[in-house]
N, CA, C and O atoms as a GROMACS GRO file, in nm:
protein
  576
    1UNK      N    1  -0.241   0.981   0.978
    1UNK     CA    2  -0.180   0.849   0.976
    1UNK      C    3  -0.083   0.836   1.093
    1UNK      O    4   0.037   0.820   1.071
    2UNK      N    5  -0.134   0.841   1.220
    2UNK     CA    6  -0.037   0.834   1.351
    2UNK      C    7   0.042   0.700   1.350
    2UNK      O    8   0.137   0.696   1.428
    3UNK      N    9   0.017   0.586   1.269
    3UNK     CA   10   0.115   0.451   1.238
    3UNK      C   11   0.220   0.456   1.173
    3UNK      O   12   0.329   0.399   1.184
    4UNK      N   13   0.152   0.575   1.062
    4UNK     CA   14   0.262   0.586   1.000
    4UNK      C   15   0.387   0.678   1.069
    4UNK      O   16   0.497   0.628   1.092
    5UNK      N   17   0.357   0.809   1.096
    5UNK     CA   18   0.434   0.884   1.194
    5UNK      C   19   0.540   0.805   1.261
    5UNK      O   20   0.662   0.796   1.249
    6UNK      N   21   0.442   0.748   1.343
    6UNK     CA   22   0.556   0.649   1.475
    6UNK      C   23   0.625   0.549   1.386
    6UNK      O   24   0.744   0.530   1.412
    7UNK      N   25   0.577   0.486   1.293
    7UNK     CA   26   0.708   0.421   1.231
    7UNK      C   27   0.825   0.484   1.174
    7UNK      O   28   0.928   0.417   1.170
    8UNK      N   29   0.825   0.566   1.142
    8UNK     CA   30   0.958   0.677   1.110
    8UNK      C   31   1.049   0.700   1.159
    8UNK      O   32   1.148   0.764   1.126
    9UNK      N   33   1.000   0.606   1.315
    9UNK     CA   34   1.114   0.689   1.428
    9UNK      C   35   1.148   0.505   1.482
    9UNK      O   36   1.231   0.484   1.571
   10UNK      N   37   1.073   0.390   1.416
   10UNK     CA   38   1.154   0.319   1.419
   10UNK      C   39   1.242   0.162   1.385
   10UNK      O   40   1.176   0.101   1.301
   11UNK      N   41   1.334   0.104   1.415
   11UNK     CA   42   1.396   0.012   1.347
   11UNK      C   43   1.306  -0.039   1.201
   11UNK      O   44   1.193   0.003   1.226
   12UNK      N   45   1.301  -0.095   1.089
   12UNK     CA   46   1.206  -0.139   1.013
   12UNK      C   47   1.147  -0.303   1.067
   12UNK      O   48   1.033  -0.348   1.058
   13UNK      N   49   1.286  -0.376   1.133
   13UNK     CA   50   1.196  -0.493   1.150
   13UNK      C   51   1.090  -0.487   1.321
   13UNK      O   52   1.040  -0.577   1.388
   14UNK      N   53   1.094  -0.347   1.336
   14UNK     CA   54   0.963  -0.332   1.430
   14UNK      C   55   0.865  -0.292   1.367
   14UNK      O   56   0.753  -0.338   1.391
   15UNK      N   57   0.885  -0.206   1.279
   15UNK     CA   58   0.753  -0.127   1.199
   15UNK      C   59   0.629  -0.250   1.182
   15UNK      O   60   0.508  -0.245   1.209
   16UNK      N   61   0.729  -0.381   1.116
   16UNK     CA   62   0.663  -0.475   1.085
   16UNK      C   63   0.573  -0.562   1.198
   16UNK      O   64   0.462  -0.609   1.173
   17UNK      N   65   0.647  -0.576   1.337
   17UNK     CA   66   0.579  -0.632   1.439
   17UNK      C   67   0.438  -0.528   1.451
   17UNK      O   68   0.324  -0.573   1.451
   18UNK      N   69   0.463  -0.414   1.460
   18UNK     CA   70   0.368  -0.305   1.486
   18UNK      C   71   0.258  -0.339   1.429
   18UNK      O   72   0.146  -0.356   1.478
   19UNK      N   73   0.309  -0.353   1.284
   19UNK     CA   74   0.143  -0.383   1.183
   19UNK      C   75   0.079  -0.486   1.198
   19UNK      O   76  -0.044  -0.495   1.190
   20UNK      N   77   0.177  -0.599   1.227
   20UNK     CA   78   0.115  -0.700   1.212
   20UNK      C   79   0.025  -0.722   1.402
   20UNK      O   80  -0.042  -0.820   1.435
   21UNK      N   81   0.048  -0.629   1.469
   21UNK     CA   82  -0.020  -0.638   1.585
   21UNK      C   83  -0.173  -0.599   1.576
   21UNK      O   84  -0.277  -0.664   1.590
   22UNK      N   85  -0.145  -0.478   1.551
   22UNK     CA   86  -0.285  -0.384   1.455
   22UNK      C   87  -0.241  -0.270   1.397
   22UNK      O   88  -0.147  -0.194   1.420
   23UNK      N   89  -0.352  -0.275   1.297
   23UNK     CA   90  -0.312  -0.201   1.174
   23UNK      C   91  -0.431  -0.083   1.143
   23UNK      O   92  -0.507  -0.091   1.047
   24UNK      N   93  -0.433   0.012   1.228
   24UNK     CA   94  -0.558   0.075   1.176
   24UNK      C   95  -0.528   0.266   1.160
   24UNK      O   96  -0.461   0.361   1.202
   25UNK      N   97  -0.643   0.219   1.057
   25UNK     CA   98  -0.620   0.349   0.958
   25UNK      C   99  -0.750   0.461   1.029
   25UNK      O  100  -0.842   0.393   1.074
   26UNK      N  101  -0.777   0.633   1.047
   26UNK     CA  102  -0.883   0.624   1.005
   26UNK      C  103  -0.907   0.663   0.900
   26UNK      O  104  -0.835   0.666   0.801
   27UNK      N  105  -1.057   0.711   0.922
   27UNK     CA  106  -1.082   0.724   0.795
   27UNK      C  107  -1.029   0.892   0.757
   27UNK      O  108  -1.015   0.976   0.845
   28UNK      N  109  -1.010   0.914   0.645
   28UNK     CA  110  -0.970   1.017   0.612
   28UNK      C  111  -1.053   1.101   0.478
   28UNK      O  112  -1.162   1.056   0.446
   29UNK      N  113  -1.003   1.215   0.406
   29UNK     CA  114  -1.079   1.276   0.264
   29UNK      C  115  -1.028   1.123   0.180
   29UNK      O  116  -0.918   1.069   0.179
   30UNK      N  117  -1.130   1.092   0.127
   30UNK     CA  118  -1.120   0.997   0.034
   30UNK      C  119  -1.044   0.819   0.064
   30UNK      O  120  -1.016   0.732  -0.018
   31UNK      N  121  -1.035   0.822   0.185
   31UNK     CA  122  -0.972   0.738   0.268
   31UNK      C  123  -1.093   0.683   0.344
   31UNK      O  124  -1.186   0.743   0.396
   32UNK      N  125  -1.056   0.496   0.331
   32UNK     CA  126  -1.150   0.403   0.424
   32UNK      C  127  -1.054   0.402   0.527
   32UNK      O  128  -0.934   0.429   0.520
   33UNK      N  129  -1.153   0.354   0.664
   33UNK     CA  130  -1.131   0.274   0.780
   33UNK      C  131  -1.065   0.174   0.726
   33UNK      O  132  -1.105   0.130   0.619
   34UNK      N  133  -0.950   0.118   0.789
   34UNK     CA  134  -0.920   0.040   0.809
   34UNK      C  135  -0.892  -0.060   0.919
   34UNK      O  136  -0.834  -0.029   1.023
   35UNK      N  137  -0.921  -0.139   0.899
   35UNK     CA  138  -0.864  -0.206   1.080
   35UNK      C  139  -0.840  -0.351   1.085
   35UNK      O  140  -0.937  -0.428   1.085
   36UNK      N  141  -0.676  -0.412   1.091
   36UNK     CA  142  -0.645  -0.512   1.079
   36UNK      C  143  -0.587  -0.608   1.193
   36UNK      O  144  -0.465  -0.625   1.202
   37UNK      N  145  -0.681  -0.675   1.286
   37UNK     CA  146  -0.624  -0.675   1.388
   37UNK      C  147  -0.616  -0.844   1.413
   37UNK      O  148  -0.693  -0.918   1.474
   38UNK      N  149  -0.526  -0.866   1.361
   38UNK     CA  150  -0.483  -1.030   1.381
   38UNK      C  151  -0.548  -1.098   1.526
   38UNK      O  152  -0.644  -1.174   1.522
   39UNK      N  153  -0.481  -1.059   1.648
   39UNK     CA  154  -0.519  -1.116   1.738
   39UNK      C  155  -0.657  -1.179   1.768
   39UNK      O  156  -0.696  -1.293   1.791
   40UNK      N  157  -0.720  -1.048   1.757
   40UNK     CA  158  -0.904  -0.992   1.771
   40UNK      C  159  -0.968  -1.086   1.639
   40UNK      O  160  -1.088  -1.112   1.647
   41UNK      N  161  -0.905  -1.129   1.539
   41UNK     CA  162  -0.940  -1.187   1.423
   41UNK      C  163  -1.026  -1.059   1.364
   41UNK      O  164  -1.135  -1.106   1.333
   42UNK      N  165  -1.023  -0.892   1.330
   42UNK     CA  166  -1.089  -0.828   1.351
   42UNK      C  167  -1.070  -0.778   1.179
   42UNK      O  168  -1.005  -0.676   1.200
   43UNK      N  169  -1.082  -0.783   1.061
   43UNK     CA  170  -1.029  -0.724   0.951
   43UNK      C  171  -1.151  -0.663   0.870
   43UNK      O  172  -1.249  -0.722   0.823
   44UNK      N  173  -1.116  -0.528   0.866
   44UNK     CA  174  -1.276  -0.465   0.798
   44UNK      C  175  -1.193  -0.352   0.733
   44UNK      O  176  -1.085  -0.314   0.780
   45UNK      N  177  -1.253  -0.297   0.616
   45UNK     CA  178  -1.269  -0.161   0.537
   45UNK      C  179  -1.400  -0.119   0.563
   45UNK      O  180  -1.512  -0.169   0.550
   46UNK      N  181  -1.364  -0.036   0.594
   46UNK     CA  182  -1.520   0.055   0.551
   46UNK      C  183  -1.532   0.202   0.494
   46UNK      O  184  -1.434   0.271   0.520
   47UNK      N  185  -1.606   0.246   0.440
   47UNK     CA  186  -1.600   0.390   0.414
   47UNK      C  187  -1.659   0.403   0.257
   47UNK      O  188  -1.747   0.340   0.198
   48UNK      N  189  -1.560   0.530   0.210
   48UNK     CA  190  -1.483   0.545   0.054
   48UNK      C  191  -1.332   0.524   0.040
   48UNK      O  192  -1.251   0.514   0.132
   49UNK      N  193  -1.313   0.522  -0.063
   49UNK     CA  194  -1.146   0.486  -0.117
   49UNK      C  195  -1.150   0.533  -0.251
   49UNK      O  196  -1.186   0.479  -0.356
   50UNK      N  197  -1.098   0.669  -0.218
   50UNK     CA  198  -1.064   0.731  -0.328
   50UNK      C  199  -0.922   0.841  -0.292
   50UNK      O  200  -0.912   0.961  -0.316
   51UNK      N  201  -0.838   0.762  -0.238
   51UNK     CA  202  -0.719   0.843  -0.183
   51UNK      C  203  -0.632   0.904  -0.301
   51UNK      O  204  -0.608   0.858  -0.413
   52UNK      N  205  -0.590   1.029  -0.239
   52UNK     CA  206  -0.508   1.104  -0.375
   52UNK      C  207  -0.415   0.996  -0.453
   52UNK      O  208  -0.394   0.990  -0.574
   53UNK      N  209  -0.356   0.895  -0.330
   53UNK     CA  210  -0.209   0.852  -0.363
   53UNK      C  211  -0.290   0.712  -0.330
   53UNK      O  212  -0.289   0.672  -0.213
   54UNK      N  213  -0.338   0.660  -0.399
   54UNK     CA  214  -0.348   0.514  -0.387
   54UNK      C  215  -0.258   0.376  -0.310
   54UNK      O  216  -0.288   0.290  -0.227
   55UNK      N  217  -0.119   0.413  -0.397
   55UNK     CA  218  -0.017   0.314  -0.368
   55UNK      C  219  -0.012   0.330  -0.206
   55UNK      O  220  -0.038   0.247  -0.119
   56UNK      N  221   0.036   0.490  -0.194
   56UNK     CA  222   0.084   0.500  -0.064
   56UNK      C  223  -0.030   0.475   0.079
   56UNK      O  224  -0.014   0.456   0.200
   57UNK      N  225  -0.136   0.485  -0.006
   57UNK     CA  226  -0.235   0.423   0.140
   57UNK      C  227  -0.231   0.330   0.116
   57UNK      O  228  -0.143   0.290   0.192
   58UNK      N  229  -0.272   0.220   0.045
   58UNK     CA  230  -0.262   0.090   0.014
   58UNK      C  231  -0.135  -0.041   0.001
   58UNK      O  232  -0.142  -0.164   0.011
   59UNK      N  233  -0.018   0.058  -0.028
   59UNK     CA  234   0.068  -0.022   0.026
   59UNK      C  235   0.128  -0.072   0.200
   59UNK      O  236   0.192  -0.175   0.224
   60UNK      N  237   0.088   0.025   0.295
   60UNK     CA  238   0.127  -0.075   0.374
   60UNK      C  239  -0.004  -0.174   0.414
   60UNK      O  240   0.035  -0.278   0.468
   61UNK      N  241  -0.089  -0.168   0.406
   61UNK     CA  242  -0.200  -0.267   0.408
   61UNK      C  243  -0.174  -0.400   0.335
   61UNK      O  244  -0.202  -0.513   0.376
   62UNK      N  245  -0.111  -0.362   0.212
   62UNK     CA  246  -0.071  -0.483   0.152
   62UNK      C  247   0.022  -0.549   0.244
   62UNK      O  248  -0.005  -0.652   0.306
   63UNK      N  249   0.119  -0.492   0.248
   63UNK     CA  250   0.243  -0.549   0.335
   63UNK      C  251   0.189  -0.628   0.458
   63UNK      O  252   0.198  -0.748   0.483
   64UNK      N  253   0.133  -0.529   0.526
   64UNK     CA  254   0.055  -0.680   0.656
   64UNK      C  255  -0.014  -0.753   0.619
   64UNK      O  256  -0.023  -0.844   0.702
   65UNK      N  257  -0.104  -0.777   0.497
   65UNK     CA  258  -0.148  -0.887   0.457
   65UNK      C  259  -0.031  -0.963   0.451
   65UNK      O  260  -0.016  -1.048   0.538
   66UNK      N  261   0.102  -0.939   0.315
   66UNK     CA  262   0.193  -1.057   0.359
   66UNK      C  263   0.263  -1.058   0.434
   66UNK      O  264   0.348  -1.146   0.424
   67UNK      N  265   0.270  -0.985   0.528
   67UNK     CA  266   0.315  -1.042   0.659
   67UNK      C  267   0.236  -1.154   0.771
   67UNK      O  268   0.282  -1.238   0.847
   68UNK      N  269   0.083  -1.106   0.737
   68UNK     CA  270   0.020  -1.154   0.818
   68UNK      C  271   0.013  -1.336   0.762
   68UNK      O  272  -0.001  -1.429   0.841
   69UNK      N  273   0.030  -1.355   0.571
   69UNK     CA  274   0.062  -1.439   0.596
   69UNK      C  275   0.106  -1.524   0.576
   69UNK      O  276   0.076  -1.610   0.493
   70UNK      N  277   0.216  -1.516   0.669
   70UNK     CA  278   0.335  -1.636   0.727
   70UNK      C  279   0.300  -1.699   0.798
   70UNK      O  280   0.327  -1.817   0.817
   71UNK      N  281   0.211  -1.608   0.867
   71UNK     CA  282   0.127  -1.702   1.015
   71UNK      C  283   0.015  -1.664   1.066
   71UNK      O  284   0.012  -1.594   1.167
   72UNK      N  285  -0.104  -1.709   1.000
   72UNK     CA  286  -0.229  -1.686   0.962
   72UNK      C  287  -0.306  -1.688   1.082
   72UNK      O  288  -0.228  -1.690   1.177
   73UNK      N  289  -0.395  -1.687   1.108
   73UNK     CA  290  -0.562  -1.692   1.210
   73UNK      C  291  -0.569  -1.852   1.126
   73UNK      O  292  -0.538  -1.878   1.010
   74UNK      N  293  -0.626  -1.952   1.248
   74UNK     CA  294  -0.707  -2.076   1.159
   74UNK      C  295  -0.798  -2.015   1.080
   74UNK      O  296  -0.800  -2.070   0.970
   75UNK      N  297  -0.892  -1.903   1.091
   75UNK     CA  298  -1.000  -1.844   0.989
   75UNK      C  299  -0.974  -1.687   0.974
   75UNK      O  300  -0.966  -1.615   1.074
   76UNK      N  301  -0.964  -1.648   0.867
   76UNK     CA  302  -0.993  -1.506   0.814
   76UNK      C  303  -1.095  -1.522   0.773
   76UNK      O  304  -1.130  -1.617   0.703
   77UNK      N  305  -1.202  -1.373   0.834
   77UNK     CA  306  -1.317  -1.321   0.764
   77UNK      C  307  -1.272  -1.196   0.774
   77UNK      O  308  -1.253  -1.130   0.875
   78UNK      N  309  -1.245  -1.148   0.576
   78UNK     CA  310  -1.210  -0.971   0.610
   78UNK      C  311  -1.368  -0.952   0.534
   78UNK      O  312  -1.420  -1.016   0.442
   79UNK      N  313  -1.420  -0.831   0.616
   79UNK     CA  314  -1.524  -0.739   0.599
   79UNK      C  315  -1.510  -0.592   0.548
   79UNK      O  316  -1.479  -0.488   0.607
   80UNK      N  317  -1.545  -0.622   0.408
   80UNK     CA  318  -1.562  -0.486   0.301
   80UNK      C  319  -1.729  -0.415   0.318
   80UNK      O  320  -1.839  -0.459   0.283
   81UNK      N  321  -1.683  -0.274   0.397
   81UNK     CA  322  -1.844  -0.212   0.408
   81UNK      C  323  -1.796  -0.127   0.323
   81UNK      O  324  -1.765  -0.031   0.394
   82UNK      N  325  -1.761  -0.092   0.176
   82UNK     CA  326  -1.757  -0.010   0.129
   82UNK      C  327  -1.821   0.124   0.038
   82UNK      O  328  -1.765   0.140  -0.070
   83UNK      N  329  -1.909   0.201   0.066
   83UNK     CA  330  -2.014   0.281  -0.004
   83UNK      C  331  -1.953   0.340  -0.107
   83UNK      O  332  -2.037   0.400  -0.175
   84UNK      N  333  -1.793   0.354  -0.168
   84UNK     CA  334  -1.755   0.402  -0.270
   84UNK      C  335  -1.605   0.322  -0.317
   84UNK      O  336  -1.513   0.281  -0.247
   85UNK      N  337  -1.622   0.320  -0.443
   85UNK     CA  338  -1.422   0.320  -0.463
   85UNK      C  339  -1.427   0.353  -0.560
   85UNK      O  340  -1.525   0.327  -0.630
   86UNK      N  341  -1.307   0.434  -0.610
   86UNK     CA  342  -1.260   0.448  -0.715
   86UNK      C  343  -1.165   0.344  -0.845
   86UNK      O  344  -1.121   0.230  -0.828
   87UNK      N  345  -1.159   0.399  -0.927
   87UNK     CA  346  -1.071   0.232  -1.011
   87UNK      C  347  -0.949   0.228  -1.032
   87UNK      O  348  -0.901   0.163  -1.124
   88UNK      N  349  -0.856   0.321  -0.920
   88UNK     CA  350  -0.779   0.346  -0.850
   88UNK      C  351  -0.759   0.184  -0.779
   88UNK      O  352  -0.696   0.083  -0.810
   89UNK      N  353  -0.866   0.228  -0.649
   89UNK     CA  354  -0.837   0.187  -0.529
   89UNK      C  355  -0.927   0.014  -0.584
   89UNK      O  356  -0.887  -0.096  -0.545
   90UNK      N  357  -1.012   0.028  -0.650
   90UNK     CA  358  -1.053  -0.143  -0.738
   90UNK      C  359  -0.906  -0.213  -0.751
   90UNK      O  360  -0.883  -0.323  -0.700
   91UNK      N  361  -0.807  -0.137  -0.825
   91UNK     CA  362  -0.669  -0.220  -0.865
   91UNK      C  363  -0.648  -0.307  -0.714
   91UNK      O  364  -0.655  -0.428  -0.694
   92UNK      N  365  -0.617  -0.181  -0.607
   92UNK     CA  366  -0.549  -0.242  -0.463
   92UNK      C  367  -0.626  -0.318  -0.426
   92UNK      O  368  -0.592  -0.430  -0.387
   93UNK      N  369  -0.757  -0.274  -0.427
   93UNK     CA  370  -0.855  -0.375  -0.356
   93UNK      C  371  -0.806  -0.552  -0.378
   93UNK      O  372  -0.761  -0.630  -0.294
   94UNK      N  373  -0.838  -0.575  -0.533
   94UNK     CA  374  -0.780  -0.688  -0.593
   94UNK      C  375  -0.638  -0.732  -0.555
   94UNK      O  376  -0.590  -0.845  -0.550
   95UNK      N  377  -0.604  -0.658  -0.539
   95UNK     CA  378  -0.464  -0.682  -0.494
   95UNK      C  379  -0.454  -0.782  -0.363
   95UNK      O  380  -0.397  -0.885  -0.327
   96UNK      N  381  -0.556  -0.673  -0.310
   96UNK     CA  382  -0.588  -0.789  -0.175
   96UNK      C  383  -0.627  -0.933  -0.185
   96UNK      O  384  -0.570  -1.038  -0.154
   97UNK      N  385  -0.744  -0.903  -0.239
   97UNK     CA  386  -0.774  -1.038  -0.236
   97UNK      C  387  -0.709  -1.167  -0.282
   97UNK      O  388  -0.737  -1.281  -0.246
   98UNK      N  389  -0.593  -1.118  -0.390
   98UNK     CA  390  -0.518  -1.220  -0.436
   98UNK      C  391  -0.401  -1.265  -0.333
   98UNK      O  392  -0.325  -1.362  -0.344
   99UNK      N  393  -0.409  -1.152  -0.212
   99UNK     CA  394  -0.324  -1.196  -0.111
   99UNK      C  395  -0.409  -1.288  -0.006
   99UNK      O  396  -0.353  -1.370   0.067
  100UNK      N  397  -0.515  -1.272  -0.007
  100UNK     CA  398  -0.631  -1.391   0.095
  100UNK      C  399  -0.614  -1.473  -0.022
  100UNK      O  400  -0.575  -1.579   0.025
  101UNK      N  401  -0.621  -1.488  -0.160
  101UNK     CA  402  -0.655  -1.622  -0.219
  101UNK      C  403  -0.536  -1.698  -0.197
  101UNK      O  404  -0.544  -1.820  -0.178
  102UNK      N  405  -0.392  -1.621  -0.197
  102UNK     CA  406  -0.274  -1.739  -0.184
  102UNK      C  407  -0.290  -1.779  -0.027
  102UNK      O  408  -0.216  -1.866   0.018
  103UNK      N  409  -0.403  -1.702   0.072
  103UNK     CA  410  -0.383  -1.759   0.221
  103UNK      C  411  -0.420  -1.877   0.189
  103UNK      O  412  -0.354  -1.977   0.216
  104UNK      N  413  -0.548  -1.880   0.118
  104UNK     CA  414  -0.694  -1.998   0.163
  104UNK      C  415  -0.636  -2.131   0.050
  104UNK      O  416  -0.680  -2.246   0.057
  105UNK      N  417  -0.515  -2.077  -0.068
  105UNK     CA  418  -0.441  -2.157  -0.124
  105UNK      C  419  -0.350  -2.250  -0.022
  105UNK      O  420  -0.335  -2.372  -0.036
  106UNK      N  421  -0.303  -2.187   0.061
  106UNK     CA  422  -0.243  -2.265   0.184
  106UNK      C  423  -0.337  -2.386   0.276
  106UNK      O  424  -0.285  -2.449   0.368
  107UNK      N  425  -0.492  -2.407   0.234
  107UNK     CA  426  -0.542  -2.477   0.354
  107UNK      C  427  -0.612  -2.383   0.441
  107UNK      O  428  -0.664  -2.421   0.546
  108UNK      N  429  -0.615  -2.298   0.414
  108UNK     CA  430  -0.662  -2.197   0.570
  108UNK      C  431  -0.804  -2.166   0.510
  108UNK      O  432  -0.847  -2.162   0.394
  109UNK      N  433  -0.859  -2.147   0.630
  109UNK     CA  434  -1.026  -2.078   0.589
  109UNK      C  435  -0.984  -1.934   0.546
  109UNK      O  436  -0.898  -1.872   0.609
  110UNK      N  437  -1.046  -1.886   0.443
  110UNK     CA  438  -1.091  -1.712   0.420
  110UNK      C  439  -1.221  -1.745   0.353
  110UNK      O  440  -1.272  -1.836   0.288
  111UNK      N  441  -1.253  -1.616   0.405
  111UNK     CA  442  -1.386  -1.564   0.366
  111UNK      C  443  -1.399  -1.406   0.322
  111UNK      O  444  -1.338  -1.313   0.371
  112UNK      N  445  -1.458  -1.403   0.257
  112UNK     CA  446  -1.517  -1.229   0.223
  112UNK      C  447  -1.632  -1.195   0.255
  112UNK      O  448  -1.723  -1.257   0.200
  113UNK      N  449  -1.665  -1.099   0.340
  113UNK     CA  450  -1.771  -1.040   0.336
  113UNK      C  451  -1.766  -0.955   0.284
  113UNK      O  452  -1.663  -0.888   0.275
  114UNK      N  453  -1.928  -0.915   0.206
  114UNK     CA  454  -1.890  -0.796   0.097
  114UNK      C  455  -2.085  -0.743   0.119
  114UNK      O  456  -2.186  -0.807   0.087
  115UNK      N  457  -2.074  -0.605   0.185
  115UNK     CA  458  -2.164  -0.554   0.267
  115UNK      C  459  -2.164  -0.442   0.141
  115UNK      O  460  -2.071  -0.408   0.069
  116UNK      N  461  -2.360  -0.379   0.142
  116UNK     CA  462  -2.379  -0.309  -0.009
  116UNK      C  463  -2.517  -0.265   0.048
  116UNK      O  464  -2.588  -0.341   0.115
  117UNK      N  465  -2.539  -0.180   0.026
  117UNK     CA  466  -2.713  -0.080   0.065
  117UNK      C  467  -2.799  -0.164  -0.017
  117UNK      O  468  -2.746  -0.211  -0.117
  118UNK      N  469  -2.921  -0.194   0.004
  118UNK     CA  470  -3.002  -0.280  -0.059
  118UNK      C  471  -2.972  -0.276  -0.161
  118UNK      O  472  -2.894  -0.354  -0.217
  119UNK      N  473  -3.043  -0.158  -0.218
  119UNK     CA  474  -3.055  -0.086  -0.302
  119UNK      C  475  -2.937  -0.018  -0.480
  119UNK      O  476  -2.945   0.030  -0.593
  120UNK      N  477  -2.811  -0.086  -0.337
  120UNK     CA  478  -2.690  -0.076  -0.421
  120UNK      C  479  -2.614  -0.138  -0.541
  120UNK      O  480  -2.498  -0.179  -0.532
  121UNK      N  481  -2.685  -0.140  -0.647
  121UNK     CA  482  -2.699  -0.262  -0.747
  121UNK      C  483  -2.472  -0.242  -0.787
  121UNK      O  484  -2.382  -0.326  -0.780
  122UNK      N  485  -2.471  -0.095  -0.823
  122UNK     CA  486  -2.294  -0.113  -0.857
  122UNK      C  487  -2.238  -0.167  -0.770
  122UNK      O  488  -2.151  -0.245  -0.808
  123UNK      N  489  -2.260  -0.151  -0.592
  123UNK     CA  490  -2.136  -0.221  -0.531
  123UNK      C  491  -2.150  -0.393  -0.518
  123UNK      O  492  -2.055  -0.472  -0.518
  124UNK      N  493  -2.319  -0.433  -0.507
  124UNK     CA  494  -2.363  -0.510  -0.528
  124UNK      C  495  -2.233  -0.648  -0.654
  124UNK      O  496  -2.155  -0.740  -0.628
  125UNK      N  497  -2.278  -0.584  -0.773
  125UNK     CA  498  -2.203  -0.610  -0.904
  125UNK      C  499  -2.019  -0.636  -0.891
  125UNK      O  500  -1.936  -0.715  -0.935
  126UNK      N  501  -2.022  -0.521  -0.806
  126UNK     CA  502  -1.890  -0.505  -0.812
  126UNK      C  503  -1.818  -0.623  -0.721
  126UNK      O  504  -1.712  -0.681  -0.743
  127UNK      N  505  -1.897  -0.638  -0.625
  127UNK     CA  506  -1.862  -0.794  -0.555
  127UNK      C  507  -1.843  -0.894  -0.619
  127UNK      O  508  -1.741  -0.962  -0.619
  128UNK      N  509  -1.973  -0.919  -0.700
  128UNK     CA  510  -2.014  -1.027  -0.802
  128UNK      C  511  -1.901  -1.074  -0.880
  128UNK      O  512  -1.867  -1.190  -0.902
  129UNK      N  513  -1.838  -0.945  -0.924
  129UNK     CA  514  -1.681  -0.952  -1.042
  129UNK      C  515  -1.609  -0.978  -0.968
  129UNK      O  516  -1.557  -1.085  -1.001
  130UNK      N  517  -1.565  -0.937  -0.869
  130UNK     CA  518  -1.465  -0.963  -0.751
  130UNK      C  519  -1.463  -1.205  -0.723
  130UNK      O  520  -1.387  -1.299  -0.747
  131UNK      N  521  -1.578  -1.184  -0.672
  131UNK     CA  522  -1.596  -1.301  -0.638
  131UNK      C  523  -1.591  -1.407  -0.772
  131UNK      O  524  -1.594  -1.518  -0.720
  132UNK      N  525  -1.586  -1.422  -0.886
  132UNK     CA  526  -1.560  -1.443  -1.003
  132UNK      C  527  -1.410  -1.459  -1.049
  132UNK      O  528  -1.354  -1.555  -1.102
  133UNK      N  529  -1.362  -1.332  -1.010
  133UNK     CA  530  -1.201  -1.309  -1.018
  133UNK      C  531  -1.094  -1.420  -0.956
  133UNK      O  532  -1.000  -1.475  -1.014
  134UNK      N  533  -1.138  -1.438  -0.816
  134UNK     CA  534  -1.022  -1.542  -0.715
  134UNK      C  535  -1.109  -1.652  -0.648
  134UNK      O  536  -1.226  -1.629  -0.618
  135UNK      N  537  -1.059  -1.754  -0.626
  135UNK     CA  538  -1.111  -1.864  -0.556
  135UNK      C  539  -1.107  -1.831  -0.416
  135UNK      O  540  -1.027  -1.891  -0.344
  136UNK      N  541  -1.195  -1.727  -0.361
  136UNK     CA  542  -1.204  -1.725  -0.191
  136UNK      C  543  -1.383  -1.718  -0.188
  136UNK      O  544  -1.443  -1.650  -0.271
  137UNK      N  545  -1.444  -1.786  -0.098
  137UNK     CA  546  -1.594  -1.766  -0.078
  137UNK      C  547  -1.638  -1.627  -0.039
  137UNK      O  548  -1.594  -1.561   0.055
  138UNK      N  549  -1.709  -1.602  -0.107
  138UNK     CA  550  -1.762  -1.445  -0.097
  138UNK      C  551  -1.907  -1.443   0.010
  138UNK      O  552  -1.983  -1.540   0.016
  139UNK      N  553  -1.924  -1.344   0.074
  139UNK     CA  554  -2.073  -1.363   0.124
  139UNK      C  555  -2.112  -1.229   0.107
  139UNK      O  556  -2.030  -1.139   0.122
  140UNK      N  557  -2.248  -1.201   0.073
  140UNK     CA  558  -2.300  -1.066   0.037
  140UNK      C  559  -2.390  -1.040   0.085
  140UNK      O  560  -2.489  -1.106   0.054
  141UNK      N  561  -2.403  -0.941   0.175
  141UNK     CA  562  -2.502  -0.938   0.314
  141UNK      C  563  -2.530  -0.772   0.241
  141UNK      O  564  -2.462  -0.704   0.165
  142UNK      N  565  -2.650  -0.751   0.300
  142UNK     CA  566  -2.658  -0.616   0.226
  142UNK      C  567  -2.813  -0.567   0.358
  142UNK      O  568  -2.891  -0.636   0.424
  143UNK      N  569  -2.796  -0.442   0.344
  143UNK     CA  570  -2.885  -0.324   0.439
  143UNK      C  571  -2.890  -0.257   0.412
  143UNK      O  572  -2.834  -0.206   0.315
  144UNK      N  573  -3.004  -0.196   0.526
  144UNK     CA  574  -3.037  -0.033   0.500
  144UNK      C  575  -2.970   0.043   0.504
  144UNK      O  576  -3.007   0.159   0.484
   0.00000   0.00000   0.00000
């Protein structure tokens, strides 16, 4: 976590400019990609998410979501390629999205993409509940 590192060493109301510039994770044991990059309009998970410490990977992700928004992209599309999660990391996940639903509550476009192996009927499903849960448009693109 080299973001995290370098924030340690400084002021907190930079930590915050930092994230909200880009925000990327890699991937790690039980840890998704992350990559949140406002400018680029660039926001994707990918991987597994099954981190020892849930909160602590997932909370600063949360945090640049509400940071990010105060002052949004005219359009968010965040992109979930996720091949695993745990019901752990389901809680945070949701978490998120209720932070895109108060964006797209503002007027703003969001979107979800929610990417699943053909074949993948649980992550498949697991979208399905997701998209059910919050008022943001879901799209479910799925591959080999």
């Amino acid at each position: 976590m080299k973001n995290r590192e370098l924030a340690l060493y400084l002021h907190p109301e930079i930590i915050i400019q930092i994230i909200m510039k880009v925000l990327k994770i890699e991937p790690g044991e039980g840890e998704p990609k992350v990559i949140l990059d406002k400018e680029n309009g660039i926001f994707e998970f990918s991987g597994k998410s099954f981190p020892e410490d849930v909160r602590e990977f997932y909370n600063p992700i949360l945090e640049w979501f509400e940071e990010y928004s105060k002052s949004t992209n005219p359009s968010t599309v965040v992109d979930f390629k996720l091949s695993y999660f745990n019901t752990a990391s389901s809680k945070m996940l949701l978490d998120i999205f209720y932070k895109l639903e108060a964006i797209a509550q503002e007027d703003k476009e969001v979107k979800i993409r929610w990417y699943h192996l053909e074949d993948d009927d649980d992550m498949f499903e697991a979208g399905e509940e997701y998209s059910e849960m919050i008022d943001v448009p879901f799209e479910f693109i799925s591959y080999e």
